[in-house]
N, CA, C and O of each residue as an XYZ file, in Angstrom:
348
protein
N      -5.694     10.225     -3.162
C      -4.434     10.594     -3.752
C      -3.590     11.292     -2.684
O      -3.966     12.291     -2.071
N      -2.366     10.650     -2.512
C      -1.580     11.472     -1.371
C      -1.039     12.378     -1.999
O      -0.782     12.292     -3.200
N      -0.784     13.393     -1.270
C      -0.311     14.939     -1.510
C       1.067     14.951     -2.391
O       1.637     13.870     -2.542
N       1.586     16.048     -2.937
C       2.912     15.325     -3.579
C       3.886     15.748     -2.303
O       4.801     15.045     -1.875
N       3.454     17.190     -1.731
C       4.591     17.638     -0.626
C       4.044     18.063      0.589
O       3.516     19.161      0.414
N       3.941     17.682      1.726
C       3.684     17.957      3.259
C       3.180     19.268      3.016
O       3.975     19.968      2.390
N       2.052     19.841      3.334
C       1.731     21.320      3.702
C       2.377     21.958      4.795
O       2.021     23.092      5.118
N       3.366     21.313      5.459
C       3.796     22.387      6.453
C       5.474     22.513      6.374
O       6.091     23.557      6.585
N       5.998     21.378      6.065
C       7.622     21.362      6.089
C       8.122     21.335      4.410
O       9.301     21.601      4.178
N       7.367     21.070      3.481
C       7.492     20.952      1.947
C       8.164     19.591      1.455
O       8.315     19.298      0.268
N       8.599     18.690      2.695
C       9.201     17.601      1.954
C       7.974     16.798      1.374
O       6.782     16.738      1.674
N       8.858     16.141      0.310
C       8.095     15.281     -0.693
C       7.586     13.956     -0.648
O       8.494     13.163     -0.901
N       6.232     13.258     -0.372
C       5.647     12.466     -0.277
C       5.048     11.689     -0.942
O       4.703     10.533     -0.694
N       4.870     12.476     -2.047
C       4.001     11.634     -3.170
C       4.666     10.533     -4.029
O       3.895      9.852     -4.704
N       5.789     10.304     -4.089
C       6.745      8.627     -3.867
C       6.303      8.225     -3.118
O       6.224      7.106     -3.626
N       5.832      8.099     -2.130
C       5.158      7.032     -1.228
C       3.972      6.369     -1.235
O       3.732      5.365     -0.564
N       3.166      6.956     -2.041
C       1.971      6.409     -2.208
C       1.519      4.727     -2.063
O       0.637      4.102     -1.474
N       2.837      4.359     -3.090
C       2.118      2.899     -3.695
C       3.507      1.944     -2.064
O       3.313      0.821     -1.598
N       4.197      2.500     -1.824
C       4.678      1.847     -0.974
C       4.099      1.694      0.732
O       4.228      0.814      1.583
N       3.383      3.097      0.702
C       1.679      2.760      1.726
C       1.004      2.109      1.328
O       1.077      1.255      2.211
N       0.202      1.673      0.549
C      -0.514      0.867      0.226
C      -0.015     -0.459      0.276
O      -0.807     -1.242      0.801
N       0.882     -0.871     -0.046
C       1.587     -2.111      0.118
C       1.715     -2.664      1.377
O       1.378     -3.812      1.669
N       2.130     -1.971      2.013
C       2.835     -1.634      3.472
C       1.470     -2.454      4.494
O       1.554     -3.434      5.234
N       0.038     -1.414      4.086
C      -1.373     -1.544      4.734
C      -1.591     -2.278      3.873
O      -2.741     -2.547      4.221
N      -1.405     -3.005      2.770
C      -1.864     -4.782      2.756
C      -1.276     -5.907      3.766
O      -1.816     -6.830      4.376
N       0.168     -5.404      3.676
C       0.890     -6.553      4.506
C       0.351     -6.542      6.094
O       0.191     -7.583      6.731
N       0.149     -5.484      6.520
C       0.059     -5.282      7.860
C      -1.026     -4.735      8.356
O      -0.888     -3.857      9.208
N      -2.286     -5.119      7.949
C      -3.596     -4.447      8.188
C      -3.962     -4.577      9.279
O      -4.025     -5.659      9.862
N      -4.395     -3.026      9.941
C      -4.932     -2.939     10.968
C      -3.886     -2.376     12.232
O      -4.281     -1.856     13.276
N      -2.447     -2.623     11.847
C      -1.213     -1.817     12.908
C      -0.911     -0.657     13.128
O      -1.391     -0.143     12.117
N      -0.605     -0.083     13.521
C       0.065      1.396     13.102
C       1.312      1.749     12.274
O       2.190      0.986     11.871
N       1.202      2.964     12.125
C       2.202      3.050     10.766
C       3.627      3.279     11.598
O       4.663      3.073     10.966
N       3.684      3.522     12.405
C       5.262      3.396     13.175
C       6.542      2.742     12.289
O       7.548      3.311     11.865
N       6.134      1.365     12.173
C       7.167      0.527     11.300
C       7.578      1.343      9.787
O       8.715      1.340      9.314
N       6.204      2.128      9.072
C       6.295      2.001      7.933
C       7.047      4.073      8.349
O       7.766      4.555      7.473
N       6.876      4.577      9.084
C       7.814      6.022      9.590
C       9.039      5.450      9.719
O       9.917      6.072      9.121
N       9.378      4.526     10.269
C      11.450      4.365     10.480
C      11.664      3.976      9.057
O      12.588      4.397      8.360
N      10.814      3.210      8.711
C      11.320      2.091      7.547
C      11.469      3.251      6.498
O      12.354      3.126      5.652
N      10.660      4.389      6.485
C      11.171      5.235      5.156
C      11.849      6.969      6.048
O      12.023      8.084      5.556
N      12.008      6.585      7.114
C      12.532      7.899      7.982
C      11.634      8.753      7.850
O      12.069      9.739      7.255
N      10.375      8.852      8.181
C       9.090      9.563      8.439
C       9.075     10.200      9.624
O       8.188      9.978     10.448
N      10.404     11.365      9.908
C      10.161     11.743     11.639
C       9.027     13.005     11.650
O       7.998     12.680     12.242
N       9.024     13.902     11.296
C       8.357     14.902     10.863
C       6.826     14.343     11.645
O       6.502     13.177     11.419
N       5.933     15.188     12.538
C       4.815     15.194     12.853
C       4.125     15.370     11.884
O       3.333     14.482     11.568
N       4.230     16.785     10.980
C       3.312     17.387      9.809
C       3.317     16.036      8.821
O       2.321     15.413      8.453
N       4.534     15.793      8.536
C       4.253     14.643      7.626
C       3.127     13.140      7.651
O       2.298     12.732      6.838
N       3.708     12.496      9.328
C       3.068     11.513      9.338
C       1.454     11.705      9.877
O       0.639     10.793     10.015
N       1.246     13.094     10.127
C      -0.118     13.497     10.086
C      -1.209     13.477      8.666
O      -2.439     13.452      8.624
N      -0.115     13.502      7.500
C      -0.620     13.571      6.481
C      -0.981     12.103      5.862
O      -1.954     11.752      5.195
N       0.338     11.253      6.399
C      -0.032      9.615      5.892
C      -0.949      8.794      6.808
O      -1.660      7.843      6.483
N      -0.782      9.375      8.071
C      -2.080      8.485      8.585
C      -3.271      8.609      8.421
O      -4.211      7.871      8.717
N      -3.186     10.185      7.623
C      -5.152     10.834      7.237
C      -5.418      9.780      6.082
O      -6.512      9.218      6.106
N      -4.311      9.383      4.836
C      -4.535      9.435      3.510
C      -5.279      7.908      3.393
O      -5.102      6.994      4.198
N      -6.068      7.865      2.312
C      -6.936      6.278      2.576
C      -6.765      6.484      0.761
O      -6.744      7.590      0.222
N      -6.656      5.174      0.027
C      -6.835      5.062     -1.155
C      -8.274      4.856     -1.074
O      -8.945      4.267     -0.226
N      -8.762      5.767     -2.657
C     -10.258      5.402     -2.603
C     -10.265      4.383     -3.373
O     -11.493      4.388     -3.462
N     -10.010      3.630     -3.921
C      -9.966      2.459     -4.592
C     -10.647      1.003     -3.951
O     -11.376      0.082     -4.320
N      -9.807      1.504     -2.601
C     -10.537      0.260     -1.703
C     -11.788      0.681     -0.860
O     -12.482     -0.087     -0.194
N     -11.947      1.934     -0.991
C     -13.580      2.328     -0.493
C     -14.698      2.714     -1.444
O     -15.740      3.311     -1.174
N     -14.218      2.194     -2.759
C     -15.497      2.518     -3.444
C     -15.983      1.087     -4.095
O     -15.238      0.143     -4.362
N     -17.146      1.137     -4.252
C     -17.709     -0.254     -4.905
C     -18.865     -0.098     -6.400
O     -20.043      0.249     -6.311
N     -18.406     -0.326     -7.227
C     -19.523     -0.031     -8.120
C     -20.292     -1.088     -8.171
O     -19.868     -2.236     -8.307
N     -21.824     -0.671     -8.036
C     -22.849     -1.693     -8.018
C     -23.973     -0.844     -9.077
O     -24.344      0.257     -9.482
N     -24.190     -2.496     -9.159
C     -25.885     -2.097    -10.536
C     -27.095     -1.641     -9.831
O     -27.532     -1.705     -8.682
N     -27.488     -1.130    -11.026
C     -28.440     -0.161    -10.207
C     -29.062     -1.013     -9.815
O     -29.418     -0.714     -8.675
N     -29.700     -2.659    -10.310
C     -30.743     -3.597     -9.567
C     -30.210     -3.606     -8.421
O     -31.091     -3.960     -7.637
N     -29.147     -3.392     -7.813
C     -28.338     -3.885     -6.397
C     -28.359     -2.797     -5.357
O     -28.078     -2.998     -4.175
N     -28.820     -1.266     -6.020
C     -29.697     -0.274     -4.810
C     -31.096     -0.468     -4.405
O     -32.063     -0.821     -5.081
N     -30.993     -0.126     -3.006
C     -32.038     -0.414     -2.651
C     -33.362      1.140     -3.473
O     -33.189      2.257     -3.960
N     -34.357      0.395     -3.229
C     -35.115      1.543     -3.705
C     -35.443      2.215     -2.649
O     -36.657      2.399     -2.729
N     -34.948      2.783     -1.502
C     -34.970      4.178     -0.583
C     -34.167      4.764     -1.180
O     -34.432      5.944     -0.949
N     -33.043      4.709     -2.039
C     -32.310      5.844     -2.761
C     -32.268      5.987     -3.914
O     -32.127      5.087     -4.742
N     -32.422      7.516     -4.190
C     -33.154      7.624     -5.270
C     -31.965      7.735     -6.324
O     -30.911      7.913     -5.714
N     -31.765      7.684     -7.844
C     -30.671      7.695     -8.411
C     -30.880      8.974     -9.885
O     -31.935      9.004    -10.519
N     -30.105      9.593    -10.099
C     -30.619     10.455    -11.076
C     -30.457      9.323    -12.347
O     -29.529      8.519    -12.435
N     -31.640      9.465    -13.351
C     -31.588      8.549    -14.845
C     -30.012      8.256    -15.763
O     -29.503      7.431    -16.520
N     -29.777      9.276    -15.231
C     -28.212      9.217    -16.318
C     -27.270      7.992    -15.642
O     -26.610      7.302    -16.418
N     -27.202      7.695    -14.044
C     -26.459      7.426    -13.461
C     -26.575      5.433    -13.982
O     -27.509      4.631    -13.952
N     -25.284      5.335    -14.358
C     -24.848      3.979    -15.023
C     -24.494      3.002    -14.171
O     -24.909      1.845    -14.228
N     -23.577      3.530    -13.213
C     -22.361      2.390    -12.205
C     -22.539      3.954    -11.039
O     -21.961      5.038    -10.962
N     -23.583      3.319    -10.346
C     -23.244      4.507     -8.773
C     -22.048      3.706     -8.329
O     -21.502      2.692     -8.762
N     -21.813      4.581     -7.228
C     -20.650      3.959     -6.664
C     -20.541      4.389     -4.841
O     -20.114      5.469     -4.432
N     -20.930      3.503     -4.151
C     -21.333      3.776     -2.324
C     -20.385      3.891     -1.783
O     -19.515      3.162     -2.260
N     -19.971      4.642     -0.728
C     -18.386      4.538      0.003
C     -19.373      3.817      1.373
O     -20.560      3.910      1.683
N     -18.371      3.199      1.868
C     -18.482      2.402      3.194
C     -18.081      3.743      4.171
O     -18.108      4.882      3.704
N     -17.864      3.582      4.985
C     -17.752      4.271      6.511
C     -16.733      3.622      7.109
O     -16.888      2.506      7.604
N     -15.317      4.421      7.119
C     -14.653      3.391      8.063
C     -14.179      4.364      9.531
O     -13.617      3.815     10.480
């Protein structure tokens, strides 16, 4: 979840969310340069904050429990674990 306002200058960011995400479908793997002019992102504090931010949506995976391996152990309650990748 991106922040709603920069921790250091207070401008407001959290409108941007879904237009990063868009942005890093179209253009995966570039730097965000294009997507700083394209919404006037000059601010260091700021674009320090959008290049940290990662949706977890695309790093989480829910798998059945038949689909863990048995080196990890799972507490009984647990229905849909859910593994983050490493990027």
């Amino acid at each position: 979840m991106l922040p709603v306002r920069c921790y250091s200058c207070n401008k407001v960011l959290g409108h941007l969310e879904e237009d990063l995400n868009e942005w890093k479908e179209k253009h995966p793997g570039q730097p965000l340069l294009g997507f700083y002019e394209e919404f006037r992102i000059a601010r260091l504090c700021c674009r320090k904050i959008l290049l940290t931010y990662h949706n977890e949506d695309n790093l989480a995976h829910q798998h059945t429990v038949a689909e863990i391996p048995s080196s990890v152990r799972l507490q009984p309650s647990t229905k849909f674990p859910q593994l983050y990748k490493a990027v």
